[in-house]
C-alpha positions in Angstrom: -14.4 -27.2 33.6 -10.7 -27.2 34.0 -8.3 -24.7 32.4 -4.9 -24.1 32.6 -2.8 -21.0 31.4 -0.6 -21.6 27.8 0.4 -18.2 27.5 1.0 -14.7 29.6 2.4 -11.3 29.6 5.3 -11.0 31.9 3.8 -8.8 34.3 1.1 -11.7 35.2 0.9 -13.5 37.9 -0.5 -16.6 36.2 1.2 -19.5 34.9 1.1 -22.7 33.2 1.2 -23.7 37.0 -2.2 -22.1 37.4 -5.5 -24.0 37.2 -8.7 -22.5 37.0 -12.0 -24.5 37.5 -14.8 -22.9 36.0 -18.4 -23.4 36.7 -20.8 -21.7 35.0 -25.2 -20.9 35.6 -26.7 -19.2 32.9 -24.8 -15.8 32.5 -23.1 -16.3 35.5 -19.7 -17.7 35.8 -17.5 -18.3 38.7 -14.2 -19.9 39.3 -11.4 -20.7 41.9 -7.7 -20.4 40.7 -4.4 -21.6 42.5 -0.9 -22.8 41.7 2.3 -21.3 40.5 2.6 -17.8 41.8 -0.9 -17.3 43.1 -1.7 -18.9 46.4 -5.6 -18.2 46.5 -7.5 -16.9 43.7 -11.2 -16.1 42.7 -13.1 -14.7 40.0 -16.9 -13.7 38.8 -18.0 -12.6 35.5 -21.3 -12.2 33.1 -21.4 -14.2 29.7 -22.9 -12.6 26.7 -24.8 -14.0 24.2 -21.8 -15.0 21.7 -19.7 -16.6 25.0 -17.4 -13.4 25.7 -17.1 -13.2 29.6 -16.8 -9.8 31.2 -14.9 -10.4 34.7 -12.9 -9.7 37.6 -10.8 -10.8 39.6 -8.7 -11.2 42.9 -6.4 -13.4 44.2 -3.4 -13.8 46.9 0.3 -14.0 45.3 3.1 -15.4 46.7 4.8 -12.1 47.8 1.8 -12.2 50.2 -0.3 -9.5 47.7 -3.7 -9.1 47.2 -4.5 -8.8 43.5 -7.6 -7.2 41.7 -8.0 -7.2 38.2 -10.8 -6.6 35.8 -10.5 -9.2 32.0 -13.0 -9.3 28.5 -11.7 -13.4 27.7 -13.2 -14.3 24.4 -13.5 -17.9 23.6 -12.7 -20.3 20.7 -13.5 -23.6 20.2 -10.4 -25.9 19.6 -10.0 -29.1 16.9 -10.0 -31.5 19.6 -13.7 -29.5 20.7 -12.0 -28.0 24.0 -12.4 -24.2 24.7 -9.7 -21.6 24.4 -9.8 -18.1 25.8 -7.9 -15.0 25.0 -7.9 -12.8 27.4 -6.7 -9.1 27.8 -6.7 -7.9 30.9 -5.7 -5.1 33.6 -5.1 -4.8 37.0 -6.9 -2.5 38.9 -3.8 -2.7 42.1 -0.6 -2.8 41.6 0.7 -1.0 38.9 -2.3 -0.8 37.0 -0.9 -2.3 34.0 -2.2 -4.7 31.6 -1.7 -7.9 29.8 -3.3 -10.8 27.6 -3.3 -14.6 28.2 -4.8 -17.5 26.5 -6.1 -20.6 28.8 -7.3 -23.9 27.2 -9.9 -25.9 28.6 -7.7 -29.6 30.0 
C-alpha cells in the first residue's frame, strides 16, 4: 500500500513529498519512505488487534542526518474506503521533540 503525508508538525521531516509503501504480514509491518526532505527512509512496527501500529523509525535527511524516531499511528477508514493514519510521534535523536502527522492511503 501507498501513503503519502497530508499533514505534519513543523519540526518533521516528512512531507506531502514523502511516500511511504507499506507492506504488511500478520502483525508485522514494514515500509520504505523517500522524497521531500528525507533521502532514505525505513521503518518496522507491530499491529494490534484493533489496527493501531506501534513503530520506529530511521531515515537519512537531506542535511545528510540520520533520523530515529519511535510513532503509535492509529488508523481510520476513509468514505472513499482508503486508510488514514494519525500519528504522534517523537524522535529519539535530534532534539528529542515530538510531533503528529496524518498519512492517507493513495
Amino acid at each position: 500500500m501507498t501513503f503519502r503525508s497530508v499533514s505534519n508538525t513543523d519540526n518533521g521531516d516528512v512531507s506531502s513529498a514523502t511516500v511511504f509503501h507499506y507492506s504488511q504480514e500478520g502483525e508485522i509491518l514494514t515500509a520504505h519512505y523517500e522524497g521531500g526532505e528525507i533521502v532514505k527512509g525505513h521503518l518496522i512496527g507491530k499491529v494490534d488487534n484493533n489496527g493501531v501500529i506501534d513503530m520506529r523509525y530511521h531515515h537519512i535527511n537531506q542535511a545528510g542526518e540520520l533520523m530515529t524516531g519511535k510513532c503509535i499511528s492509529i488508523p481510520e477508514r476513509l468514505e472513499n474506503g482508503k486508510i488514514r493514519l494519525k500519528e504522534s510521534w517523537e524522535w529519539t535523536s535530534g532534539n528529542f521533540s515530538k510531533g503528529e502527522s496524518m498519512i492517507e492511503e493513495e
